[in-house]
C-alpha positions as MATLAB code, in Angstrom:
seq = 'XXXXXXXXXXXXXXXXXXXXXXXXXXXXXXXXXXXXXXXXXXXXXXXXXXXXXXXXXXXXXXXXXXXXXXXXXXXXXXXXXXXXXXXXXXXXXXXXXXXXXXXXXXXXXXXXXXXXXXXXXXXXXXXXXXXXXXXXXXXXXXXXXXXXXXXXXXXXXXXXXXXXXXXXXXXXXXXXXXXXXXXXXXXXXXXXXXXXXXXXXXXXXXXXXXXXXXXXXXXXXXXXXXXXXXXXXXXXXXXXXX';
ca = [
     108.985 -113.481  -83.839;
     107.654 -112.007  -86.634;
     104.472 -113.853  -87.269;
     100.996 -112.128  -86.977;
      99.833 -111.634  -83.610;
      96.797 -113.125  -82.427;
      93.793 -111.179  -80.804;
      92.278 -114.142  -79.788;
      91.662 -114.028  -76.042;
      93.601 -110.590  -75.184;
      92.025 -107.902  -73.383;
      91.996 -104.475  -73.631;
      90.838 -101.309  -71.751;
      89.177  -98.740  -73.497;
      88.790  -95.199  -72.035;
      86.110  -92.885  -72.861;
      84.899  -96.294  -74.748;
      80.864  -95.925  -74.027;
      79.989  -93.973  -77.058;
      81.493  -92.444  -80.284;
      85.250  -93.239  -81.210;
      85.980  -96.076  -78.400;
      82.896  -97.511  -78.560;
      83.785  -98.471  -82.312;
      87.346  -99.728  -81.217;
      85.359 -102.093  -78.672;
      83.239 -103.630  -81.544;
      85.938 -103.645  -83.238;
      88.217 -105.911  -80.736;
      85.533 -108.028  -79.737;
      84.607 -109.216  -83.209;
      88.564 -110.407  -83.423;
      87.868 -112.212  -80.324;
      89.271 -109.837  -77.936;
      87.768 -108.381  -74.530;
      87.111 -105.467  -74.106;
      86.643 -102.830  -70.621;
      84.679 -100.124  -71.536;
      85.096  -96.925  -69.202;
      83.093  -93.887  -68.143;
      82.822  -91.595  -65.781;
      78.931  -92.770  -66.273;
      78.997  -95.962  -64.439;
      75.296  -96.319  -66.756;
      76.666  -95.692  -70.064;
      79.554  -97.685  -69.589;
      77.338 -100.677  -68.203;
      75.335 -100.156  -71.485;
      77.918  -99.676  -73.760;
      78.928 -103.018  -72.891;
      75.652 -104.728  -73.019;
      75.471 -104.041  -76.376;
      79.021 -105.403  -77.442;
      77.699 -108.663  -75.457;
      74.557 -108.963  -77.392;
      76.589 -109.560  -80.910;
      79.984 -111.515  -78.789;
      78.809 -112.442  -75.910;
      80.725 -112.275  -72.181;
      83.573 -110.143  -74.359;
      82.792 -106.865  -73.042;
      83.051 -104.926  -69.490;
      81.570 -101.591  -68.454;
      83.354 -100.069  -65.495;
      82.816  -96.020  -64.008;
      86.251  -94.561  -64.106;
      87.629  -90.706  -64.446;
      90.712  -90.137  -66.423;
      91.383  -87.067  -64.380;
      91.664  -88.843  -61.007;
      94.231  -91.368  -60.511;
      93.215  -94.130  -58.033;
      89.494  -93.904  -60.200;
      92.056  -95.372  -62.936;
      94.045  -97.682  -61.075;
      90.561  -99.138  -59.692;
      89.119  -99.875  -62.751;
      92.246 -101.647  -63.859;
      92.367 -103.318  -61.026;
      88.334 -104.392  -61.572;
      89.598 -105.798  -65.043;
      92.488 -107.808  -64.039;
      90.185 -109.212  -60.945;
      87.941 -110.095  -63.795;
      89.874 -111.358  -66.254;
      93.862 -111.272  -64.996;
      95.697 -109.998  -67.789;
      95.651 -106.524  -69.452;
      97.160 -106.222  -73.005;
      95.980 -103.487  -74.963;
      95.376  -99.420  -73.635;
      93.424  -97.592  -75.824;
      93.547  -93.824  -74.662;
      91.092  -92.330  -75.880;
      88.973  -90.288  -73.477;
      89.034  -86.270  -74.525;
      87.252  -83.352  -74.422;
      87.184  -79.942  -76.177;
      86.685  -76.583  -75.546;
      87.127  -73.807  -78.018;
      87.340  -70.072  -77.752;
      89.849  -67.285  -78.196;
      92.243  -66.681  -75.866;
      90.011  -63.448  -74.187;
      87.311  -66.051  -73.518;
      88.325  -69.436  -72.658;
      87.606  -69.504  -69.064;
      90.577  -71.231  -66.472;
      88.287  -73.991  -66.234;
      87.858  -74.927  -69.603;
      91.459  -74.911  -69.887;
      91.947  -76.977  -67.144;
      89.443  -79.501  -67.970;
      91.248  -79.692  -71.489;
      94.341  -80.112  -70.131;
      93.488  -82.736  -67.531;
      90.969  -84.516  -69.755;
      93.159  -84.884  -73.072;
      97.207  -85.196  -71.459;
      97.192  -85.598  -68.105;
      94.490  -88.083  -67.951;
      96.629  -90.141  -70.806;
      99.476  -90.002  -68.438;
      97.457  -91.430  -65.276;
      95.820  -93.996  -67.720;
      99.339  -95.395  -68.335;
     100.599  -95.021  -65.050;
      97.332  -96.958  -63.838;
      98.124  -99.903  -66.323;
     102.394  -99.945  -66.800;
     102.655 -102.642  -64.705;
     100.130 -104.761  -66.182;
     101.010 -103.734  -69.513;
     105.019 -104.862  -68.785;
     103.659 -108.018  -68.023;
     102.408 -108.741  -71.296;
     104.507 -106.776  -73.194;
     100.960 -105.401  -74.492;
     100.444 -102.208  -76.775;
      99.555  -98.561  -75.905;
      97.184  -96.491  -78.185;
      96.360  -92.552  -77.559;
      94.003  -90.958  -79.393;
      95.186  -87.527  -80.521;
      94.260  -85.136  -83.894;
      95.038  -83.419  -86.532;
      94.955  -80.441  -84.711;
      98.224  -82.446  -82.847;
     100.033  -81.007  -85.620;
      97.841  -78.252  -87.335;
      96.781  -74.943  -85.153;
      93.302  -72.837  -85.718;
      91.838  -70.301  -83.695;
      89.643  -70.858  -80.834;
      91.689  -74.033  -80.128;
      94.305  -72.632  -77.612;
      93.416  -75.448  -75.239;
      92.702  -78.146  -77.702;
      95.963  -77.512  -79.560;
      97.883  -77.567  -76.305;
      96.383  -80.370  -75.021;
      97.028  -82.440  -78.567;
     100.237  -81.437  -79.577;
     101.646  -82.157  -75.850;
      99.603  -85.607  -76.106;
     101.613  -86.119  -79.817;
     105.318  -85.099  -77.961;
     104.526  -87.670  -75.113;
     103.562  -90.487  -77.204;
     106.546  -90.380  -79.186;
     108.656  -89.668  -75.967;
     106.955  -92.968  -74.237;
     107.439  -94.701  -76.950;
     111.193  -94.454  -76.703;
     111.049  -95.478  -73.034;
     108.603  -98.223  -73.556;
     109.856 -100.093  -76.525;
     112.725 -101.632  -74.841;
     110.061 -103.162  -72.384;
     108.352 -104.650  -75.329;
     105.354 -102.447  -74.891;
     104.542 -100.538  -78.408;
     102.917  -96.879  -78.526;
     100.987  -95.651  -81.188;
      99.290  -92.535  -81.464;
      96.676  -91.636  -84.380;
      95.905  -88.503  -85.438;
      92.245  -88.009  -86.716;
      90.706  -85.417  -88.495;
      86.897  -84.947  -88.821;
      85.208  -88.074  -86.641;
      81.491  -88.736  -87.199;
      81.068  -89.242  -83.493;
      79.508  -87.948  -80.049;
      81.955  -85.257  -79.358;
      80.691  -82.477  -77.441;
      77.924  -83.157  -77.203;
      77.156  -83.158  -81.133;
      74.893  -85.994  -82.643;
      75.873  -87.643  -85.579;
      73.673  -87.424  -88.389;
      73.312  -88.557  -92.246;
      75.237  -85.474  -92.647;
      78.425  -86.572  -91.669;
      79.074  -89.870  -94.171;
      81.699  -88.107  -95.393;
      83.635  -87.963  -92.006;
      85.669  -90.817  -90.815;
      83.420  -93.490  -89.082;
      84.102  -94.661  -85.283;
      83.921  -98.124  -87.131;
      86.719  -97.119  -89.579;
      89.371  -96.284  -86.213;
      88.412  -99.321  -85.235;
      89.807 -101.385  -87.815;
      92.644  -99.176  -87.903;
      93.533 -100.358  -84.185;
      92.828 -104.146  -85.808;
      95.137 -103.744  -88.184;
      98.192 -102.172  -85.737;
      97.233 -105.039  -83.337;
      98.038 -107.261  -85.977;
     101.459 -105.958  -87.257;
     104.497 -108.084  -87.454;
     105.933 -107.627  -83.996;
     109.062 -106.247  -85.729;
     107.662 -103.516  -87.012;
     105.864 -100.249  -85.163;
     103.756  -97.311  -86.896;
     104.442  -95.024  -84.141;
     102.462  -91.823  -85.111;
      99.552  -92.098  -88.465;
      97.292  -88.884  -89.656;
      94.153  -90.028  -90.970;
      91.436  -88.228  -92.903;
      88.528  -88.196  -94.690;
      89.531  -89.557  -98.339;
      86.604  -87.262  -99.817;
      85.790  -84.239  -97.781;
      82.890  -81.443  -98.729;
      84.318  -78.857 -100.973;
      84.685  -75.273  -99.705;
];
């Protein structure tokens, strides 16, 4: 019961997984000997993404075009996995974007596309994988912030969007744990990454590494069953002085 789990052979789908954050949780997996489905709304970048995860573990990783917003564009891509591989143990939700401006400015459609991006798209990417998930008694992870639990201006949308994503992970969590299916949501804080747009540069070693979340998700994937870290902040240890 109580032994670690192994990663050997499990599968996992990653959204938002062809660059930046999920990317690094796909390396991550498939080094532990894990595949991985890589999605996009790209169909290009995801097939890429996953080309590259193949070159170091090779036939471990999947690129498939799917758009969090929408759905049946989720349930199709799980249901491309499970064709491929017929199991589905491990959701990372990670897809987001961000838009930031005060209140006066933030247009309706940059709040929307917030709001449908970062929550509701976490709630149709568990819908779109529940049943699979039951089946294994797998593990849910959604990929919130700091700014989950810490306001700023200019983040009206953001916030919203990340402290609703924090409330239903813990909510889901209660309703899912009976089912054997753990939820887990971490909380970064500065990500050297893609996000809007931005390119990481030499700049940012001081920011938590894609590669750094990924071991994170090793290590909760590995966790006595009996035990469930259902909500962790991380930061950078060492962060620029101001």
């Amino acid at each position: 019961m109580n032994s670690t789990p192994t990663l050997t052979g499990k599968v996992a789908l990653i959204t938002g997984g062809s660059k930046g954050i999920g990317f690094g949780i796909g390396m991550a997996l498939a080094a532990q000997g894990m595949r991985v489905a890589l999605t996009s709304r790209s169909l290009d970048a995801a097939k890429a993404a996953a080309l590259e995860i193949n070159r170091s573990y090779p036939r471990q990783a999947l690129g498939l075009a799917a758009d969090v917003r929408d759905l049946v564009s989720q349930e199709q891509a799980v249901a491309q996995l499970l064709a491929t591989w017929g199991q589905l143990d491990v959701l990372v939700a990670n897809a987001g974007v961000g838009h930031f401006a005060n209140i006066e400015t933030i247009t309706v459609e940059q709040w929307q596309e917030t709001i449908d991006t970062n929550l509701t798209g976490v709630f149709y990417s568990i819908k779109a994988c529940l049943s699979a998930l039951k089946a294994s008694q797998g593990y849910i992870i959604t990929m919130a912030s700091l700014a989950g639990a810490n306001f700023f201006p200019g983040g009206s949308a953001y916030n919203a969007s990340k402290f609703g994503l924090v409330g239903f992970s813990q909510a889901i969590m209660l309703d899912l744990r009976d089912a054997g299916i753990k939820t887990t949501t971490i909380m970064p804080g500065s990500v050297s990454t893609y996000f809007n747009d931005r390119v990481p540069s030499d700049a940012d070693a001081w920011k938590i590494q894609p590669e750094d979340l990924g071991q994170m998700v090793v290590d909760l994937l590995r966790m006595p069953p009996r035990t469930l870290p259902s909500k962790i902040e991380v930061r950078p240890s060492q962060p620029p002085q101001r």
